[in-house]
C-alpha positions as CSV (number, residue, x, y, z in Angstrom):
1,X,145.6,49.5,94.0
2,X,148.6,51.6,92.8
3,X,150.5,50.9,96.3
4,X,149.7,47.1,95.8
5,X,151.2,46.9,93.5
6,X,154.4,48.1,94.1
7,X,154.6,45.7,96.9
8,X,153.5,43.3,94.7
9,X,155.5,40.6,92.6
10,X,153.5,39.9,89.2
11,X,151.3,42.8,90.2
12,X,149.4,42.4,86.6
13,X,148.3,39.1,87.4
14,X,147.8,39.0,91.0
15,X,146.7,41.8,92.1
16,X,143.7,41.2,89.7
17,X,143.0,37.9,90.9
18,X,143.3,39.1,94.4
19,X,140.6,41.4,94.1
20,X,138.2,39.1,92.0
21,X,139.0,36.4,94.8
22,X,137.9,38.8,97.6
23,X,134.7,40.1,96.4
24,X,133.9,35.8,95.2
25,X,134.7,34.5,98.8
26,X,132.9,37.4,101.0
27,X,129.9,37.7,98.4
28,X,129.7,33.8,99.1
29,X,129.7,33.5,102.6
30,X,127.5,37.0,103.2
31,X,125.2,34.8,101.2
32,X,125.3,32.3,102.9
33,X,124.7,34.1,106.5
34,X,122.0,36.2,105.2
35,X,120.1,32.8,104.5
36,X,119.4,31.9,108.3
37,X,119.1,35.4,108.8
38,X,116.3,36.1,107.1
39,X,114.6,32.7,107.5
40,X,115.3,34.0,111.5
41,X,113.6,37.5,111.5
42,X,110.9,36.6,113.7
43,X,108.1,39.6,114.5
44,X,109.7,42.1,111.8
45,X,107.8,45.1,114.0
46,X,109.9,44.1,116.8
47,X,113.3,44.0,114.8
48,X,112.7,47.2,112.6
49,X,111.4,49.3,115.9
50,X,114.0,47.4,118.4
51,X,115.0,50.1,121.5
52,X,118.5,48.9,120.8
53,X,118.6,50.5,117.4
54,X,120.3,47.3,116.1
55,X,118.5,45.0,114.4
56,X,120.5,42.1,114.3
57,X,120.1,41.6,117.9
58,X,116.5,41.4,118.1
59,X,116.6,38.9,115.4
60,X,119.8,36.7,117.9
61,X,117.2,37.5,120.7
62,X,114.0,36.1,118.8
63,X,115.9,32.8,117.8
64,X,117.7,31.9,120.5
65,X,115.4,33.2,123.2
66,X,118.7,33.8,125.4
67,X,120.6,36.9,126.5
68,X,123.4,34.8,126.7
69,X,123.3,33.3,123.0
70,X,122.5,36.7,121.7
71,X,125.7,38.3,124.0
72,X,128.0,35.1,122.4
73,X,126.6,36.0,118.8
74,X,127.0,39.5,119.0
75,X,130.6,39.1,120.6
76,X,131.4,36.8,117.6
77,X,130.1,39.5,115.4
78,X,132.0,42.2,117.2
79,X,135.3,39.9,117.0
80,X,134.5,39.8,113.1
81,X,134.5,43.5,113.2
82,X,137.2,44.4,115.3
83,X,139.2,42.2,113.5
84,X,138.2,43.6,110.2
85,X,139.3,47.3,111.6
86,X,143.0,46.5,112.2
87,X,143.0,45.3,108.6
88,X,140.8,48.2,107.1
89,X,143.1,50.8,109.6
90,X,146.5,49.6,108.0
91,X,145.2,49.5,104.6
92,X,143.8,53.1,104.4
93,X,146.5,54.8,106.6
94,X,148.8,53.1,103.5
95,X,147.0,54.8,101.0
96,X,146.9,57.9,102.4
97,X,150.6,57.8,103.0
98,X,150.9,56.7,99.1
99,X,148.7,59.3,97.6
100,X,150.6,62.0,99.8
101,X,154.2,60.7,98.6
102,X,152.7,61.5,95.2
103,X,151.4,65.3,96.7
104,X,148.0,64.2,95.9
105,X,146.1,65.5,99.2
106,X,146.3,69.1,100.8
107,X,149.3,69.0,103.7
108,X,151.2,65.6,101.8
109,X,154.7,66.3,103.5
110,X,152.7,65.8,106.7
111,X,150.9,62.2,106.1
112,X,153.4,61.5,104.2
113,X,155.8,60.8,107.0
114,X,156.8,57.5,108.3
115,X,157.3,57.1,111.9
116,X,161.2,56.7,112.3
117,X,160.6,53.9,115.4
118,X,157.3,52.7,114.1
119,X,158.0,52.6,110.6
120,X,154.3,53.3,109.8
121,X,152.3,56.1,108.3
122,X,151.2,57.5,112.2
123,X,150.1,60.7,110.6
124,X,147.5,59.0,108.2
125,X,146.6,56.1,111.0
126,X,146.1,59.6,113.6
127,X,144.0,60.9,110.5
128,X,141.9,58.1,110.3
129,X,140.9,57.5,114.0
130,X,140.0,61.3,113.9
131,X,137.6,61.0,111.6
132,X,136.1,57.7,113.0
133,X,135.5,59.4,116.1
134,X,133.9,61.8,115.1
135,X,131.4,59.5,112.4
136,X,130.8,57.9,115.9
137,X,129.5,61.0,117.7
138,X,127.8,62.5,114.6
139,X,124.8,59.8,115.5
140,X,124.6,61.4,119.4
141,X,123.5,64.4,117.4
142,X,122.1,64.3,113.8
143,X,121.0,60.5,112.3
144,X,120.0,62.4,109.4
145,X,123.6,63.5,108.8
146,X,125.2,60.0,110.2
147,X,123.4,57.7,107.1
148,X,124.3,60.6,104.5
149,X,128.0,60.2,105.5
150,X,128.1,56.4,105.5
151,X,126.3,56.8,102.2
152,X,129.2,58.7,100.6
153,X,131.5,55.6,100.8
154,X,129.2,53.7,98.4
155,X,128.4,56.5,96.0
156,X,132.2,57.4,95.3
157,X,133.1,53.7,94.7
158,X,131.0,53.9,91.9
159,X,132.0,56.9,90.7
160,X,135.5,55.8,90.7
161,X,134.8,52.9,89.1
162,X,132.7,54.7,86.5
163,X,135.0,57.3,85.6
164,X,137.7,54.8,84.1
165,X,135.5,52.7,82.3
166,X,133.9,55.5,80.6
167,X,137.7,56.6,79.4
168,X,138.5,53.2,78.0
169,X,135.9,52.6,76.3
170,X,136.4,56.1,74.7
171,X,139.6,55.2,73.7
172,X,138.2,52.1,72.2
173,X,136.0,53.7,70.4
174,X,138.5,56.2,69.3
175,X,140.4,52.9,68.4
176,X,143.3,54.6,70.4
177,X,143.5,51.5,73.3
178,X,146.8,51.1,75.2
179,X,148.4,47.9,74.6
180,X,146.5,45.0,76.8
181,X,147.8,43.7,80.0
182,X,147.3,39.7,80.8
183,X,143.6,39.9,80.8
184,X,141.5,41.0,77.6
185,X,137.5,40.6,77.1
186,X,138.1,40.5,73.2
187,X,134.6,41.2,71.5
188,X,133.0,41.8,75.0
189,X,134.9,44.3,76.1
190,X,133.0,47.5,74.8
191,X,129.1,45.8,75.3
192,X,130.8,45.0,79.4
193,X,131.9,48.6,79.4
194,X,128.2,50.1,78.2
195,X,126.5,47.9,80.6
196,X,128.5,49.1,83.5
197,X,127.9,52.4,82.8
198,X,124.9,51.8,82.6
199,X,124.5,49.9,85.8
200,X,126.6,52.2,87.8
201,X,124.3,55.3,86.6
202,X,121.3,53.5,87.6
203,X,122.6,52.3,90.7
204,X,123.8,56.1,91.5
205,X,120.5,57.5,90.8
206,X,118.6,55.5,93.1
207,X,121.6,55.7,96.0
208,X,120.8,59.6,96.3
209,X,117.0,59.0,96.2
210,X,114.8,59.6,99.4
211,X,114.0,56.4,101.5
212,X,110.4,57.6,103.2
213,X,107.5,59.9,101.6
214,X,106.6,62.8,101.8
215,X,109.8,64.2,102.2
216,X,111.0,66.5,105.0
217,X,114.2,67.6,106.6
218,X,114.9,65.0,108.7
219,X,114.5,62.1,106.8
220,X,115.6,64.0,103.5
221,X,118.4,61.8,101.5
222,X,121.6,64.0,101.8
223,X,124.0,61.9,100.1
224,X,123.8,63.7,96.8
225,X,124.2,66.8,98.1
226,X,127.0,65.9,99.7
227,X,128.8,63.6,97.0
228,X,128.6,67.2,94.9
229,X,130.3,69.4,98.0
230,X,132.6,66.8,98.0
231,X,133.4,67.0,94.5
232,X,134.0,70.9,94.4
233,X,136.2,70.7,97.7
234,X,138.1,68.8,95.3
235,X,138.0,70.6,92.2
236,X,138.7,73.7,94.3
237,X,141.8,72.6,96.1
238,X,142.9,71.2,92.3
239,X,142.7,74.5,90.7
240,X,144.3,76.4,93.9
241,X,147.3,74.2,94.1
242,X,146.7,70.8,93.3
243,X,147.1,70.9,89.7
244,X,151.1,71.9,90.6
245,X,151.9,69.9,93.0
246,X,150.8,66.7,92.2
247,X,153.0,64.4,90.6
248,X,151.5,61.6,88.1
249,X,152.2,57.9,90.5
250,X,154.4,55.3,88.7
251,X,155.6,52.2,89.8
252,X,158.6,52.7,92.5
253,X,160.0,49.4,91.3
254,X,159.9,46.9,88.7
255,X,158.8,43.7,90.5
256,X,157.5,41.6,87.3
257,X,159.9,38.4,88.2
């Protein structure tokens, strides 16, 4: 959220309540369309082993007993997601084009270039279509390897999230806390800190678990293995030259009023 908030007046305050407000609203109404979803599943043999490969469609086809209604749901669906893409394509191409400004990723003076016409990241936004395409041929090939990449996503969220909690509430325990923004948890704060540690160990532990027994090659769960090659990629390209070039990110401009 560091680029946020340099865009952002009263980033301390909003961009907090921003985020809480997001995952409240879409938590809500996922909730509230997985209700008639599941209470519209139908013959579960035919959805889980559907030729289409997508679920969801069986279970539009089995409740409306229409091509067309399934076609209109599955358009409104595809809308949703299309939609979503323009939004989740600006938003990452930004923070690849942040993170290079602070020479954070390998070749920064590259995406971090701004289109002189444009005035958008074009590097990051090529980077980005580059590597949908090819998540999108991966499947033609190896399934196995599709689900392990869509996996990593999930698994480094909570590793990022895990990572500054644990520091915190070191430095709490060390009594050695920075001074507190707006929002403080008081007496809560270090029992909310060893439960999400907790919780986000557990949950990791089960994320890079096999889904089908006995285990074999193809249905083998590949997202541990992969989160740890993606961790020494890392490590290696901070001990080669990372480590020098990157410069610690502060806030461009003070926008508190």
């Amino acid at each position: 959220m560091a680029c946020s908030g340099d865009e952002t007046k009263k980033p301390k305050t909003r961009v907090p309540r921003s985020m809480i407000a997001t995952v409240t609203v879409n938590a809500t109404m996922m909730f509230a369309y997985l209700i008639p979803l599941l209470y519209s599943l139908g013959n579960l043999d035919q959805v889980t082993n559907t030729v289409t490969k997508l679920p969801v469609i069986e279970v539009y086809y089995q409740a409306t007993k229409s091509k067309h209604a399934t076609n209109l749901l599955m358009f409104m669906m595809l809308l949703i997601v299309y939609i979503s893409l323009v939004n989740m394509f600006a938003s990452v191409s930004r923070l690849i084009w942040s993170f290079a400004t602070d020479k954070g990723l390998p070749f920064s003076p590259f995406f971090a270039r701004i289109h002189p016409k444009l005035g958008i990241p074009l590097n990051g936004l090529n980077l980005i279509a580059v590597i949908c395409i090819l998540l999108a041929i991966i499947p033609a090939f190896n399934s196995t390897a599709f689900y392990a990449l869509i996996s990593l996503p999930l698994i480094s969220l909570y590793i990022s999230y895990f990572i500054p909690i644990l520091f915190i509430l070191i430095r709490k325990l060390q009594g050695r806390h920075p001074p507190y923004g707006p929002f403080k948890l008081g007496h809560w704060g270090i029992p909310l800190n060893l439960f999400s540690l907790v919780y986000i160990l557990f949950m990791i532990s089960f994320m890079a678990l096999p889904t089908f027994r006995p285990v074999n090659a193809s249905n083998m769960n590949y997202a541990g293995p992969l989160i740890l090659a993606v961790i020494v990629i890392a490590l290696g390209d901070w001990f080669i030259s990372g480590r020098h070039r990157f410069q610690v990110p502060t806030m461009r401009h003070q926008r508190e009023s």
